[in-house]
C-alpha positions, 0 to 999 in steps of 0.5 A: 207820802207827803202830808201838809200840817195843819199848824202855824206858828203865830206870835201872842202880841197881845190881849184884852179882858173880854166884856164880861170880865171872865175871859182873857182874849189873847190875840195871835198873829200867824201867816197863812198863804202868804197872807197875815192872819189874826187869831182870837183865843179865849183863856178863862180867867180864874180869881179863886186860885184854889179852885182852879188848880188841876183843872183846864188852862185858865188866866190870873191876872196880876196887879201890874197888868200882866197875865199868867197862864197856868194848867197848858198841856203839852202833846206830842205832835200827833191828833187827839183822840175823839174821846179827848175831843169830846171832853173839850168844853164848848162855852166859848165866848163868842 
């Protein structure tokens, strides 16, 4: 049984401040089909440290214009769950 996976590889090359400020827009190549593809993936960006701490991923930027991105889970290489689906928040920014 062959089964196709439905992850690319794609490289972060950069990102920008979304307008209202509270998101971190990072934008990420990847090829599919032979052709290239690009990616927008919103992290929320956090200035209380304190109250992010144990809770999704989330961004802090730092003075000398560089991100850092705290709280990725790691998984296995397997679905999740729907219950863990339906945990995921929706207030997206676009």
């Amino acid at each position: 049984m062959n089964e196709i996976k439905k992850n690319e590889l794609g490289n972060i090359y950069g990102s920008r401040v979304s307008k209202n400020g509270n998101w971190l827009n990072l934008l990420i190549v990847t090829h599919v089909g032979g052709q290239e593809t690009r990616i927008t993936c919103p992290v929320r960006i956090v200035t209380d440290y304190d109250e992010a701490v144990g809770k999704k991923p989330y961004a802090r930027l730092e003075k000398d214009c560089t991100a850092v991105i705290a709280n990725l889970p790691v998984y296995e290489d397997r679905k999740p769950t729907e219950a863990q689906a339906k945990a995921e928040d929706s207030d997206l920014p676009f």
